[in-house]
C-alpha positions as CSV (number, residue, x, y, z in Angstrom):
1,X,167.8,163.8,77.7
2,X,166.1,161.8,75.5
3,X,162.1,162.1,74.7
4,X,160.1,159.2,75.3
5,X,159.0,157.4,72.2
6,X,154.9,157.6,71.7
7,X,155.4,154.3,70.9
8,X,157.0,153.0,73.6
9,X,154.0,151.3,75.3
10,X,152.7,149.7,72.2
11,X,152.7,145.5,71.9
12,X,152.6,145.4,68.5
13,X,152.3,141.7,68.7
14,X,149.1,142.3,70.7
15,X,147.7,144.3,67.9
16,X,149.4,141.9,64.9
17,X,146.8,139.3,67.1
18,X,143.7,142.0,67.0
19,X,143.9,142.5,63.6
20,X,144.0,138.6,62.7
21,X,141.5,137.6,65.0
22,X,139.2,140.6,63.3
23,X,140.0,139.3,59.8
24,X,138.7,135.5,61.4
25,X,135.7,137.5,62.8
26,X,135.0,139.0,58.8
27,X,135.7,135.1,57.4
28,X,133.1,133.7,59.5
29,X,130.4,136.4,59.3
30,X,130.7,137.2,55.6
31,X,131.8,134.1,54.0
32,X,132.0,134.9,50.1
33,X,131.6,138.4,48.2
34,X,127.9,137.8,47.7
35,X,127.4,137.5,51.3
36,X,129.2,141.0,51.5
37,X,127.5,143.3,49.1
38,X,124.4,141.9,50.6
39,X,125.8,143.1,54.0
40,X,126.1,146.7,52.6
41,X,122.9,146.7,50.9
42,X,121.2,146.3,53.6
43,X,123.2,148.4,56.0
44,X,122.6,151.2,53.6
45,X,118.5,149.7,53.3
46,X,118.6,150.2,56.9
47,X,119.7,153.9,57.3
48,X,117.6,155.1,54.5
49,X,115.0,153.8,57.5
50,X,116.6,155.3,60.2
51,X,116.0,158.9,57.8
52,X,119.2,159.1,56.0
53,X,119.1,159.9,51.9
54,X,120.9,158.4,49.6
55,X,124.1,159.9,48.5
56,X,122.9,161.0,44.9
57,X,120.8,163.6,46.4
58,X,123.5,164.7,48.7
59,X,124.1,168.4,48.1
60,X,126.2,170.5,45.5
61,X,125.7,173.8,46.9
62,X,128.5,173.9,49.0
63,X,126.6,173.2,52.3
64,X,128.0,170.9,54.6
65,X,126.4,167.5,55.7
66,X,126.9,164.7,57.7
67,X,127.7,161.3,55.0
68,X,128.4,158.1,55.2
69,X,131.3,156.9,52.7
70,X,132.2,153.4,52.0
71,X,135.5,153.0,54.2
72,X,135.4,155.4,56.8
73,X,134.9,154.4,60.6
74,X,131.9,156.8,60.9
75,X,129.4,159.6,59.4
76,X,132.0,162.7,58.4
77,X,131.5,165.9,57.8
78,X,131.0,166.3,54.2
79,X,130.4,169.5,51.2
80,X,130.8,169.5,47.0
81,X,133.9,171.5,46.5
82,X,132.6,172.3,42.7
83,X,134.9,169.4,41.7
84,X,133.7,166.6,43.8
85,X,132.9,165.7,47.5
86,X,135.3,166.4,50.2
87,X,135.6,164.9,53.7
88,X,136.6,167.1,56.8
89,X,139.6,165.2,59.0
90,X,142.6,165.9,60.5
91,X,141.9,170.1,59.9
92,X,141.7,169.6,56.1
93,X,139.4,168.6,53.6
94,X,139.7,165.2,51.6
95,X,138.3,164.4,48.1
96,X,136.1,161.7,48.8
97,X,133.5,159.4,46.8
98,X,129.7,160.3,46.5
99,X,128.3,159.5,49.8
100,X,126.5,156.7,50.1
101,X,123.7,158.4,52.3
102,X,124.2,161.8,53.7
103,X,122.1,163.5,56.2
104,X,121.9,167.4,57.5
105,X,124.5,168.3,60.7
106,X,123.3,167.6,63.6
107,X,121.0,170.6,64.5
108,X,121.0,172.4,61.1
109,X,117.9,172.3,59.0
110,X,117.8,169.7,56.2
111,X,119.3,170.8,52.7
């Protein structure tokens, strides 16, 4: 007896279409590279309001943070390693780029 495949279900032709209509999506909104940066400018403007810090104060003493790190779907879980930053996923931790804002865990007291 043969397992079932986790993949069994998936319409990859569905997705193939979700991906290209999302790329569309990304034309029409941000036209031209100019029209990009000024996107994450001001997304990163914007959390600095909301009470994020920016990233080059995150901290290098080993604590762990919550930071936000250009290409990743979300805030992650974040500490300085002594070499660089890492990224909690998956069980393991990741070297990662500076953050580009960080914030303390969710009910630990700011670093």
């Amino acid at each position: 007896m043969t397992a079932a495949s986790p993949t069994a279900d998936l319409d990859v032709n569905a997705l193939l279409r979700g991906a290209e209509e999302q790329k569309a999506a990304r034309a029409t909104l941000l036209p031209a590279e100019h029209d990009c940066i000024a996107s994450m400018v001001q997304a990163r403007m914007r959390l600095l309001d909301l009470g994020w810090r920016s990233g080059e104060y995150a901290p290098r003493d080993g604590s762990h943070f919550e930071g936000v790190i250009a290409g990743f779907t979300g805030p992650s879980e974040c500490t300085w390693l002594g070499s660089g930053f890492f990224a909690a996923a998956g069980g393991d931790w990741w070297p990662v780029p500076r953050p580009m804002a960080f914030r303390p865990l969710p009910g630990k007291a700011p670093p």
